[in-house]
C-alpha positions in Angstrom: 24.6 7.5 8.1 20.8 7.8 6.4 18.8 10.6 8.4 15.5 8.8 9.6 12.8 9.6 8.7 10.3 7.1 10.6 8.6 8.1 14.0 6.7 6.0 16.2 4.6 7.8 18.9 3.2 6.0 21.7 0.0 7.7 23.0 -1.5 6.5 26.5 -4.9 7.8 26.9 -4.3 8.5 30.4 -1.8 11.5 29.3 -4.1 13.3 27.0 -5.5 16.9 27.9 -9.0 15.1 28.6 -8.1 11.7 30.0 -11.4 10.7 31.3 -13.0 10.6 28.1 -10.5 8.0 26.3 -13.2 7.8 23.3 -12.0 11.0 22.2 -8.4 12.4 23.5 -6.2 15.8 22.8 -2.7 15.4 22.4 -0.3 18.2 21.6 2.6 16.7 19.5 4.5 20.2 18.8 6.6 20.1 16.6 9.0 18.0 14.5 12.0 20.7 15.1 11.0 20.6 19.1 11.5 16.6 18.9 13.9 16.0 16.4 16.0 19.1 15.5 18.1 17.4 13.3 15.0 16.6 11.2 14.3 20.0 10.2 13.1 19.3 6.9 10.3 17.3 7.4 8.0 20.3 9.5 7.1 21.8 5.7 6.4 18.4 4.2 2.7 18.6 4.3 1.8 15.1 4.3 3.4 11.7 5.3 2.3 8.1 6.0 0.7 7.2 9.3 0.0 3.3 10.6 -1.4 2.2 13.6 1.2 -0.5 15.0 -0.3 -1.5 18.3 -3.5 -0.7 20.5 -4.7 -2.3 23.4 -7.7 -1.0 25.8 -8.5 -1.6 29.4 -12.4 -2.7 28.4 -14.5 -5.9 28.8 -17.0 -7.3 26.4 -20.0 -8.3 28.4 -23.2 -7.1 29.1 -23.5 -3.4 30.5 -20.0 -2.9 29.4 -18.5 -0.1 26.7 -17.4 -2.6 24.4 -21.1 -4.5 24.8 -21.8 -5.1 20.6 -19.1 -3.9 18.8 -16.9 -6.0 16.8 -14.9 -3.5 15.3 -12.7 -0.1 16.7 -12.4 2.4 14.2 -9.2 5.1 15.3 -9.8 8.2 13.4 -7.1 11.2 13.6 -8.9 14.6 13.1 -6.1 15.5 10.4 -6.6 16.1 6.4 -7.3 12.6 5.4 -7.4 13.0 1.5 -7.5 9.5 0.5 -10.2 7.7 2.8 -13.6 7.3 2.2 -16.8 5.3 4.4 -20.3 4.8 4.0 -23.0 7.0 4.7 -27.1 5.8 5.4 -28.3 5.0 1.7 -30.8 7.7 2.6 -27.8 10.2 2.1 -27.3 12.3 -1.2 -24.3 10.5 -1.6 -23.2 7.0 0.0 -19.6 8.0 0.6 -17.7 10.8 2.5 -14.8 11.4 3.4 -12.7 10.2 6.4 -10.5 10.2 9.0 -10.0 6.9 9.7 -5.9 5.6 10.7 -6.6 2.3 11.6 -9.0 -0.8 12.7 -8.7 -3.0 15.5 -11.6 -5.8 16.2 -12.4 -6.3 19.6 -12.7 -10.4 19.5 -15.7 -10.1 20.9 -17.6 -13.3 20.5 -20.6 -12.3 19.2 -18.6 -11.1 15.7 -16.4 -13.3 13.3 -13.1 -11.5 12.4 -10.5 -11.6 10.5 -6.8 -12.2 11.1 -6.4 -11.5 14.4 -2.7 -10.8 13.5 -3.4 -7.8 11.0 -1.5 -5.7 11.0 -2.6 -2.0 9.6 -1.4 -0.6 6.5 -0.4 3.0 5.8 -2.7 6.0 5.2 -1.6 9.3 3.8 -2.6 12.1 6.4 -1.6 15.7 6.8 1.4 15.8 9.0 0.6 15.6 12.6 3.2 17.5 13.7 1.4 20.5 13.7 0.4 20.8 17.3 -2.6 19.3 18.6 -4.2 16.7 17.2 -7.3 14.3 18.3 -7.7 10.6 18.1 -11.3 9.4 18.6 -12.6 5.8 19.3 -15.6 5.1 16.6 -18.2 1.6 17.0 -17.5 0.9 12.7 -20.9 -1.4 13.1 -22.3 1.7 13.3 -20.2 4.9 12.6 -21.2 6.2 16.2 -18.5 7.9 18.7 -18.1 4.6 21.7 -19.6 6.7 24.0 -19.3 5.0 27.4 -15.8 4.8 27.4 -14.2 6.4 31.1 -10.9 6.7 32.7 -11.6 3.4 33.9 -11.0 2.3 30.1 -8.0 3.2 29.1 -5.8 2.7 26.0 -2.5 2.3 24.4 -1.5 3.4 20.9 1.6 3.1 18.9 1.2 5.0 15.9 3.8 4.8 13.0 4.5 8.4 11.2 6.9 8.0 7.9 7.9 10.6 6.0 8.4 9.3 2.2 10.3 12.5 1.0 14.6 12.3 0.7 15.4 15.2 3.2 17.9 16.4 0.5 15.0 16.9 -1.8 12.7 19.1 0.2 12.4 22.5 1.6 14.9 24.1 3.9 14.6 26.5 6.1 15.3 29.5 3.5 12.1 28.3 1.7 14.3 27.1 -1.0 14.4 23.7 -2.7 17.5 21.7 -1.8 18.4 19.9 -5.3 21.7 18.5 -3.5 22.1 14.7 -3.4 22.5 13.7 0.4 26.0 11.7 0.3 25.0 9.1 3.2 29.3 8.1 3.4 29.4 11.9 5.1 27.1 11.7 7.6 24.1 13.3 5.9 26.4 16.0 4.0 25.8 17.0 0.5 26.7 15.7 -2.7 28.0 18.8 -4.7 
């Protein structure tokens, strides 16, 4: 049997540390050994892949409302996000910095045009989230800007993807040592010696 090495986390804003402020919400995920035991081997790896597979929010478009004027939701994860970059002001030194961005969701409000309202968000190479607490933050990406008026009234649901590329045979054990065993899949997840 092949060890999995896929995770999908649902996060309801109303469970976070600081539910009445869904724009920006604390989670403590622990550990991979407190949730998976048998997947010891993953808590070293210091990266993996992350995807946002689903996210729905409580919030209506019209006037006076949070999602008033935005067309797009950026979900950023406040974990080392080598490979992702935005825009800055052209005023800026530079017009790119780096980011934290997981995923994008548009809000079919019908002041915007979108794209496939079917898209589905492609991986991102984070820093392994399963390092204890973690933040995900709603960001406006018309302008950059934190969606401020966001309440408990508002909010969300959030299925996050987590996949860990590495073949558990091949990476750190406890001992600190490099497995170089082949995993023989035909023994349950035993070695190949």
């Amino acid at each position: 049997m092949k060890t999995p090495n896929i995770f999908n986390i649902l996060f309801r804003s109303a469970d976070s540390a600081n539910a009445t402020l869904p724009q920006s919400c604390n989670y403590n995920l622990g550990s991979v050994l407190q949730n998976a035991p048998n997947l010891i081997n993953f808590q070293k790896q210091a990266y993996c892949k992350i995807k946002v597979r689903y996210f729905s929010i409580k919030a209506v478009h019209g006037a006076g409302n949070p999602l008033q004027n935005i067309g797009t939701i950026e979900i950023r994860l406040n974990v080392p996000n080598p490979n992702t970059l935005h825009t800055r002001p052209a005023t800026s030194k530079h017009n790119m910095e780096s980011s934290s961005l997981i995923g994008v969701v548009p809000t079919e409000d019908a002041g915007f045009t979108h794209g496939n309202a079917a898209y589905d968000n492609e991986y991102f190479y984070v820093a392994n989230p399963f390092q204890g607490d973690i933040n995900i933050s709603l960001f406006n990406a018309g302008d950059g800007n934190l969606i401020e008026d966001l309440t408990n009234n508002h909010p969300y649901v959030l299925l996050l993807e987590v996949c860990f590329d590495d073949n558990p045979a091949q990476v750190n054990d406890n001992s600190g040592k490099l497995n170089t065993n082949m995993v023989d899949y035909n023994l349950n997840g035993g070695y190949k010696y």
